[in-house]
MARVEX-48096 format. One record per residue (C-alpha): z, x, y; chain; residue in three letters. Coordinates in nm, 3 decimals. Example, Ala and Ser with C-alpha at 12.3 -4.5 7.8 and 13.67 -1.06 7.14 Angstrom:
// MARVEX-48096
REC       c3       c1       c2  chain  resn
REC    0.780    1.230   -0.450      A   ALA
REC    0.714    1.367   -0.106      A   SER
// end
This chain:
// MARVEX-48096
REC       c3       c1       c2  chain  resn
REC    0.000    0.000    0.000      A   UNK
REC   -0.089    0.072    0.338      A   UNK
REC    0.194    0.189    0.636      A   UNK
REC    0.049   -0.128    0.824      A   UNK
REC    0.072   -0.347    0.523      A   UNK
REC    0.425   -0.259    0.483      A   UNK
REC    0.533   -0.299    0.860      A   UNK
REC    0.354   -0.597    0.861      A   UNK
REC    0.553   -0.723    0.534      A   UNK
REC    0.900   -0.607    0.693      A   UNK
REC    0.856   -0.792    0.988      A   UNK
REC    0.779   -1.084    0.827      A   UNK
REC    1.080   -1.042    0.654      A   UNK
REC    1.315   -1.016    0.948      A   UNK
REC    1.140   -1.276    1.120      A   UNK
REC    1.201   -1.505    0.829      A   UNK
REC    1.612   -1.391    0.856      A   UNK
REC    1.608   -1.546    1.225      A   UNK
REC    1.402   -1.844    1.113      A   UNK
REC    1.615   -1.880    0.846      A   UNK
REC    1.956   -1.844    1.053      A   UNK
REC    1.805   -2.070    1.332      A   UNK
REC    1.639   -2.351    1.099      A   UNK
REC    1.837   -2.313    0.783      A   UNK
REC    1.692   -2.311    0.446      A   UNK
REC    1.548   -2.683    0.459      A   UNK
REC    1.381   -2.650    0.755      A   UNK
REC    1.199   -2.307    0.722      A   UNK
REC    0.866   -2.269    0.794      A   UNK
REC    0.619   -2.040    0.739      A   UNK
REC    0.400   -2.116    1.065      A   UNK
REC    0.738   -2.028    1.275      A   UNK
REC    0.749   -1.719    1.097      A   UNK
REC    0.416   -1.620    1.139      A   UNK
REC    0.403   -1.712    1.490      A   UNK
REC    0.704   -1.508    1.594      A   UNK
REC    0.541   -1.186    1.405      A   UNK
REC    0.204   -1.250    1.623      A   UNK
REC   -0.008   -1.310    1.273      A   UNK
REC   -0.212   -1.583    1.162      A   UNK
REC   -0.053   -1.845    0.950      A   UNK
REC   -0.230   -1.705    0.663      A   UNK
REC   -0.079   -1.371    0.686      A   UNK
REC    0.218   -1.476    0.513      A   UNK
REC    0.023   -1.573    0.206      A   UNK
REC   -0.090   -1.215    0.195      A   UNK
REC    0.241   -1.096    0.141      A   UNK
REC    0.398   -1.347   -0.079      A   UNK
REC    0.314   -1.579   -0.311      A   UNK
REC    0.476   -1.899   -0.156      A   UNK
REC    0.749   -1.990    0.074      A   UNK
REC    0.983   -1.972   -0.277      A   UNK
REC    0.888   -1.575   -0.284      A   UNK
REC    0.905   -1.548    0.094      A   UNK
REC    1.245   -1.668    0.042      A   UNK
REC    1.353   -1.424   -0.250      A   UNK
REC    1.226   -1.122   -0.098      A   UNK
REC    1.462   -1.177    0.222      A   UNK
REC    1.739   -1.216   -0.028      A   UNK
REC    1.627   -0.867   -0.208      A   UNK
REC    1.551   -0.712    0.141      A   UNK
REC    1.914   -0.804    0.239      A   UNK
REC    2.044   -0.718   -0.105      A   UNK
REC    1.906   -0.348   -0.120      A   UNK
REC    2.025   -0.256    0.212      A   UNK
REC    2.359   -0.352    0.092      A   UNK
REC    2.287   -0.144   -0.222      A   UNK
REC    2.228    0.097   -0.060      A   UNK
REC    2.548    0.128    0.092      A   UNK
REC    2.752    0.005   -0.214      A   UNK
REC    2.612    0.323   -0.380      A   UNK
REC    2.709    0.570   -0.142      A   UNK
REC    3.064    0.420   -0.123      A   UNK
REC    3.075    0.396   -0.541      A   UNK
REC    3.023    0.731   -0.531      A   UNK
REC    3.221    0.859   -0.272      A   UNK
REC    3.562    0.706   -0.496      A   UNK
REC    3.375    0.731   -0.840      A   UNK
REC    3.718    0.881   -1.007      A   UNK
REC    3.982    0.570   -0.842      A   UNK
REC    3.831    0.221   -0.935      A   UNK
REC    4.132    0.054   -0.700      A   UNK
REC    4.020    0.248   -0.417      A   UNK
REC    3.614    0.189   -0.475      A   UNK
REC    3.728   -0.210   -0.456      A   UNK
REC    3.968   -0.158   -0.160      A   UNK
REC    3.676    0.041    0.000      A   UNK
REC    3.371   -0.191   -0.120      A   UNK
REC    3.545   -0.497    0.042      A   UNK
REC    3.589   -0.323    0.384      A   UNK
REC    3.240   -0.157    0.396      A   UNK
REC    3.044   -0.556    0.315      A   UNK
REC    3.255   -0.657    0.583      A   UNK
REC    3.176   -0.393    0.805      A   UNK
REC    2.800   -0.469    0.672      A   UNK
REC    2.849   -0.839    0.769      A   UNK
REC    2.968   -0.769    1.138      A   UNK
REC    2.702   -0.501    1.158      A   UNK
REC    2.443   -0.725    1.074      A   UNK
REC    2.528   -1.084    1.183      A   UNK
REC    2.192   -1.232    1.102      A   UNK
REC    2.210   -1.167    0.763      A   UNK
REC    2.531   -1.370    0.750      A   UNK
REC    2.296   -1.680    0.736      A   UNK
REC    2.113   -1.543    0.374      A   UNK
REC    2.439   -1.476    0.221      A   UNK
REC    2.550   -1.795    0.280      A   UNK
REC    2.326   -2.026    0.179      A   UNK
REC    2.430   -2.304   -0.031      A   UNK
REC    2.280   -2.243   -0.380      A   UNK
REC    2.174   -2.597   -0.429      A   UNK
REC    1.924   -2.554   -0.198      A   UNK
REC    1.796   -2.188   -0.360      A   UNK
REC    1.552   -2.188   -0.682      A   UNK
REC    1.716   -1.985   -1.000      A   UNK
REC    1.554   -1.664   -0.872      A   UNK
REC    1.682   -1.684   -0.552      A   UNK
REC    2.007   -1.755   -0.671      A   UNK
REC    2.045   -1.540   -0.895      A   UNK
REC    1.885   -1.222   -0.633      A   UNK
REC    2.196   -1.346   -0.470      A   UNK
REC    2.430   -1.336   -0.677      A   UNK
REC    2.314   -0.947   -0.752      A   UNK
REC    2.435   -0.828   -0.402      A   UNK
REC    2.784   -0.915   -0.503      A   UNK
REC    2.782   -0.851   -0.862      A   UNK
REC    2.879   -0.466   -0.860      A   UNK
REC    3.221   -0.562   -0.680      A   UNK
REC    3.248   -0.855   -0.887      A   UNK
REC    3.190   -0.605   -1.195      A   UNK
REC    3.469   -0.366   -1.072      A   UNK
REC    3.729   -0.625   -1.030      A   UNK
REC    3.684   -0.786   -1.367      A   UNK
REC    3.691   -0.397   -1.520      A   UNK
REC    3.963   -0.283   -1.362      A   UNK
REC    4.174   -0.596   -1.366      A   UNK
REC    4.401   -0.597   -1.716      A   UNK
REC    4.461   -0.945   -1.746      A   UNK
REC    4.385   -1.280   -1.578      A   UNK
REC    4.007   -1.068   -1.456      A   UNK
REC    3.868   -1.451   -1.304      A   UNK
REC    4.170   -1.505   -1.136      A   UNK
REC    4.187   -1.126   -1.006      A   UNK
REC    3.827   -1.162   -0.882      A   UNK
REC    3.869   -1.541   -0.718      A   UNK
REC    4.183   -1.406   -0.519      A   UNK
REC    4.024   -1.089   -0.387      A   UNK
REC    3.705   -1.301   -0.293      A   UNK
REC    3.879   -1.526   -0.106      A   UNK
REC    4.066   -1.247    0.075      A   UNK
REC    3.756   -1.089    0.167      A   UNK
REC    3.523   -1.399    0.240      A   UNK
REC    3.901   -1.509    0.448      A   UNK
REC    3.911   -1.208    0.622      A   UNK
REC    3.556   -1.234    0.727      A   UNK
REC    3.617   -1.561    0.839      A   UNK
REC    3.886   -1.468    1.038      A   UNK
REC    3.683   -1.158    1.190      A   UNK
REC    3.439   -1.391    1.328      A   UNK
REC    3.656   -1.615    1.484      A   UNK
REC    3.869   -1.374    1.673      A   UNK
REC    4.188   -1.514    1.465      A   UNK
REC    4.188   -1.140    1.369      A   UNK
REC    4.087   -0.848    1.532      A   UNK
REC    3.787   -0.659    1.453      A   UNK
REC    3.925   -0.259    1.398      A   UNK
REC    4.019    0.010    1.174      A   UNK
REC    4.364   -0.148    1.143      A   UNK
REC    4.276   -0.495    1.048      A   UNK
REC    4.046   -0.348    0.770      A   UNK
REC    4.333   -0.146    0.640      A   UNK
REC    4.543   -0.474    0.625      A   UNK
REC    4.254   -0.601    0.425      A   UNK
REC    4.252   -0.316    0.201      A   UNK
REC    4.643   -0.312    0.155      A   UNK
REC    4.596   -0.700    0.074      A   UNK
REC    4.308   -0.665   -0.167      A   UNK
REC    4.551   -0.356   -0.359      A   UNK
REC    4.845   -0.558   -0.390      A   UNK
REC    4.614   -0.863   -0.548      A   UNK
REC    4.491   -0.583   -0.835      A   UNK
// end
């Protein structure tokens, strides 16, 4: 593939983030999408399949720039599997806050996603998820339901003001999410 060809594809992609954070998932449109990017409304069609694919690929584009990340931190604390959750949880909320348009892919209602797209979701958060369940000894569902609600809380929180957004507040998320291990 071409350098233009692939520009051309990641800007479609971020354009279909902000349609997708301004119109939802029920509302998306191709034509918006297009239009924003300065291409005909064929162009997308050149790129991906449907608006299904479109769709997906946003999810993966979001997904493996998280990845990316989650490797780096994964390796970083490879020999203390507390610590790799602990610091997981604080980098994807650092990623959210970082990257507030994405906020709108990650949390979109699965009902409304095919199987591939919810499943493409369900991949960005399934190395944490993995962790939690390995390094918890007993009760793993439980263990991963309370330290995704402290995180997803804690988000929540960030974005309302309710708790401010600094190096301190993260550490009180990271002493929270230990003491739930």
């Amino acid at each position: 593939m071409d350098k233009i060809y692939d520009k051309t594809r990641e800007h479609l992609l971020v354009a279909g983030i902000q349609e997708i954070e301004k119109h939802g998932l029920s509302e998306f449109s191709l034509r918006r999408v297009a239009s924003m990017c300065g291409v005909s409304c064929a162009a997308p069609y050149k790129h991906f399949k449907n608006k299904d694919e479109f769709v997906l690929e946003i999810i993966k584009y979001i997904g493996g720039r998280w990845k990316m990340l989650e490797a780096q931190v994964i390796k970083i604390f490879e020999k203390d599997k507390a610590r790799q959750i602990e610091e997981l949880s604080a980098a994807y909320i650092r990623f959210w806050i970082a990257n507030p348009n994405f906020r709108s892919i990650l949390l979109l209602n699965p009902r409304q996603m095919d199987a591939a797209q919810t499943q493409a979701r369900k991949e960005i958060d399934s190395n944490l998820i993995a962790l939690i369940e390995d390094y918890a000894e007993q009760d793993k569902e439980k263990r991963v339901y309370e330290i995704l609600s402290l995180f997803y809380g804690a988000l929540l929180l960030l974005e309302s003001g309710q708790l401010e957004n600094s190096e301190a507040s993260l550490q009180l998320i990271k002493d929270s999410i230990r003491e739930r291990l």
